[in-house]
C-alpha positions in Angstrom: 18.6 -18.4 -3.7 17.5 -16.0 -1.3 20.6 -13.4 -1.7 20.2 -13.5 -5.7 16.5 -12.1 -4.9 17.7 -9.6 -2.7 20.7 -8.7 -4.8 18.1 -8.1 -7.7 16.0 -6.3 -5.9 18.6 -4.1 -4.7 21.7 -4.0 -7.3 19.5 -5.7 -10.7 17.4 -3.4 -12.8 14.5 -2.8 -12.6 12.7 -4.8 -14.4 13.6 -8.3 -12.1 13.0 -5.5 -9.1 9.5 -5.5 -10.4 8.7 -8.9 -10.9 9.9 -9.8 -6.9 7.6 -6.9 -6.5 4.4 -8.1 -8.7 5.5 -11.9 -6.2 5.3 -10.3 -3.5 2.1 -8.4 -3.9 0.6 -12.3 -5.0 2.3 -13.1 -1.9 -0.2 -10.3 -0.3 -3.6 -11.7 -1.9 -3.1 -14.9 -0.6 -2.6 -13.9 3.2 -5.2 -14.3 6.0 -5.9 -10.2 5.8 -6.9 -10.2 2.5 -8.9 -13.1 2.2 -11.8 -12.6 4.5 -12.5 -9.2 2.5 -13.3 -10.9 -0.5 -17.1 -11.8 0.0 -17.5 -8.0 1.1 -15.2 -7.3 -2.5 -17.2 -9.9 -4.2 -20.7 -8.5 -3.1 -20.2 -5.0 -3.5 -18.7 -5.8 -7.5 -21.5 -8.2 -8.2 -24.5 -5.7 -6.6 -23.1 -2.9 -7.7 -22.8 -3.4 -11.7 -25.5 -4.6 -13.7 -23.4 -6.2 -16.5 -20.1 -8.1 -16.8 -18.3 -4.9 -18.7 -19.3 -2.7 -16.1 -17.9 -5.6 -13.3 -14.6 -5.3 -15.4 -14.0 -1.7 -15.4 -15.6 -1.5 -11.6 -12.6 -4.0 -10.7 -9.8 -2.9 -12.6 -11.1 1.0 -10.5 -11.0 -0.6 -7.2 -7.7 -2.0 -7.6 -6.5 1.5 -9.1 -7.9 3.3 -5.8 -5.4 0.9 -3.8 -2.9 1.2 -5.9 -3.0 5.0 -6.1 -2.2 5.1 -2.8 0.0 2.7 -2.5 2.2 4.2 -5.3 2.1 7.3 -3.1 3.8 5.1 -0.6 6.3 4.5 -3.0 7.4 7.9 -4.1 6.7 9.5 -0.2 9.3 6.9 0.8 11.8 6.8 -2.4 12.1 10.6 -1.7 11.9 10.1 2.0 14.8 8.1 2.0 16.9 10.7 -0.2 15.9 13.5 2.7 17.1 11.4 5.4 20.7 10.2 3.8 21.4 14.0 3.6 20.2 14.7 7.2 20.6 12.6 9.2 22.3 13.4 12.2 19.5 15.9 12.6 16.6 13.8 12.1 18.1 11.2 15.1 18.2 13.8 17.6 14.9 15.7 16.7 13.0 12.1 16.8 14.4 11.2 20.1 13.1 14.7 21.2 9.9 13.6 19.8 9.8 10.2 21.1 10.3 11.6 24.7 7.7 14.2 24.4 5.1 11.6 23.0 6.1 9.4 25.6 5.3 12.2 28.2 2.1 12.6 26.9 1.0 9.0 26.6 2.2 8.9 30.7 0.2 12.3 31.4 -2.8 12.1 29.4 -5.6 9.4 29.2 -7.6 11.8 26.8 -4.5 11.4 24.0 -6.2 8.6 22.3 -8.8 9.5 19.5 -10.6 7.9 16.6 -11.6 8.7 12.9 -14.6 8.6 11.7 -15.5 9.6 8.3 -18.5 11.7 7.8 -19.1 11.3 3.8 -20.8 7.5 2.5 -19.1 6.3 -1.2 -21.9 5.7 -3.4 -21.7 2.9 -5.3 -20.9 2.2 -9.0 -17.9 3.7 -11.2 -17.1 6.8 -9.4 -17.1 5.3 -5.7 -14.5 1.8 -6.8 -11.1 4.4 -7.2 -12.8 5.5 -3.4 -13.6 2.1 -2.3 -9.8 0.8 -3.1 -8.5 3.9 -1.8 -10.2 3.3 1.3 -9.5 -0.4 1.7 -5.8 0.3 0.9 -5.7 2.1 4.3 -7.4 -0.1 5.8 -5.1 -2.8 4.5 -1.6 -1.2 5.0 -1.3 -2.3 8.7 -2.6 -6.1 7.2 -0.5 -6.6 4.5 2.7 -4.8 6.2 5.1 -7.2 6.2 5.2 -7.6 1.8 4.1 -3.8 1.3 6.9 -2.8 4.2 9.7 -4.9 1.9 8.5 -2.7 -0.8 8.3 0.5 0.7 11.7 -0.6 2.1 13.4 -1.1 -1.0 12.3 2.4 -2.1 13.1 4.0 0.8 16.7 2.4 0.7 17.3 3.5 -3.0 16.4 6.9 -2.5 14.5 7.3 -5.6 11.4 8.6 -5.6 10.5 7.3 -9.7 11.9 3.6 -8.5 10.2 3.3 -5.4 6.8 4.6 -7.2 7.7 1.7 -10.2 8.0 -0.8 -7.3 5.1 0.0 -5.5 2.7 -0.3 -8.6 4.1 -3.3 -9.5 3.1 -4.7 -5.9 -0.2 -3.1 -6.8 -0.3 -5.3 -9.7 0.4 -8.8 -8.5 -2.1 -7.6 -5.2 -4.6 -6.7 -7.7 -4.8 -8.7 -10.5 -6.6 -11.4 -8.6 -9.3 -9.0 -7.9 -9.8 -8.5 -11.0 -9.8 -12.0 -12.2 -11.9 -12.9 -9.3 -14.4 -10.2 -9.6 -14.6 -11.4 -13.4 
C-alpha cells in the first residue's frame, strides 16, 4: 500500500498527487503543533468579527495567508530542485566551503546568534487574517515539518516549479479547511 502512494505521488498525475497532498495536510491539523494554537485561532476569529459572514471570510483569509506562503515553498523548491539537477557538482563543493566557514564561526564567535523581532503589530479584522496566516505559517514550518517537508520534497524532486506550487496548495487545503470549519 505504501509504494502505490509513493508511486502516485511521484509517477501518477497530478490529480491523485494532490489528494495524498490535501491527507497529508489533514495529517498536519491533527498533530500536537497545531492543536494547542487553536484557542489563540478560535479567539482571535471569534473577537475579531462581529458576525458569522465576516468569521467566514476572516477564516477562509487566514488560511490564504498560510497558504500563500506555503505555496511559495512549493514553487521556491520545484524550481530549486531544477537549478540543482543542472549544477550540481558545483553546488556540493561551494556548500561544503560554506559549511566549514559557518562552522568556524559558530567555534569563534559567541556573538553569532541573533533574534528577530518584528517591529509592526497586525491589526485585527480582514486586512490583518492574510497577515496573521502568513505569520503563523512561519511560525508553523519547523512544527508541521515532517508532512510539509514530504511536500516540499516531492516538488523539489520533480523539478517543477507549477507542480510543486499545485502540491503545496493542496497541503494548504486539507491543513486549512479545518480552520475554516472550526472557526465556523
Amino acid at each position: 500500500m505504501n509504494d502505490f502512494l509513493v508511486n502516485q505521488v511521484f509517477d501518477g498525475s497530478i490529480l491523485a498527487a494532490s489528494l495524498v497532498a490535501i491527507f497529508a495536510g489533514l495529517i498536519s491539523f491533527a498533530s500536537p503543533c497545531v492543536l494547542p494554537l487553536l484557542p489563540g485561532y478560535l479567539g482571535y476569529v471569534s473577537g475579531a468579527f462581529a458576525s458569522k459572514k465576516r468569521m467566514v471570510l476572516g477564516s477562509v483569509l487566514f488560511v490564504l495567508g498560510f497558504g500563500f506562503l506555503f505555496t511559495t515553498y512549493g514553487v521556491l523548491f520545484g524550481a530549486l530542485g531544477d537549478a540543482i539537477l543542472r549544477n550540481s557538482d558545483l553546488l556540493i563543493r561551494l556548500l561544503g566551503v560554506l559549511t566549514i566557514f559557518f562552522g568556524l564561526i559558530f567555534m569563534f564567535s559567541e556573538k553569532f546568534y541573533r533574534s528577530f523581532k518584528p517591529l509592526w503589530k497586525v491589526r485585527a479584522g480582514l486586512a490583518g487574517a492574510p497577515v496573521l496566516g502568513f505569520l503563523f505559517g512561519i511560525g508553523w514550518t519547523p512544527c508541521i515539518g515532517p508532512t510539509l517537508g514530504a511536500v516540499q520534497t516531492l516538488s523539489f524532486q520533480e523539478s517543477s516549479a507549477l507542480r510543486g506550487a499545485i502540491l503545496s496548495f493542496a497541503y494548504c487545503l486539507g491543513l486549512g479547511i479545518p480552520f475554516i470549519l472550526v472557526g465556523v
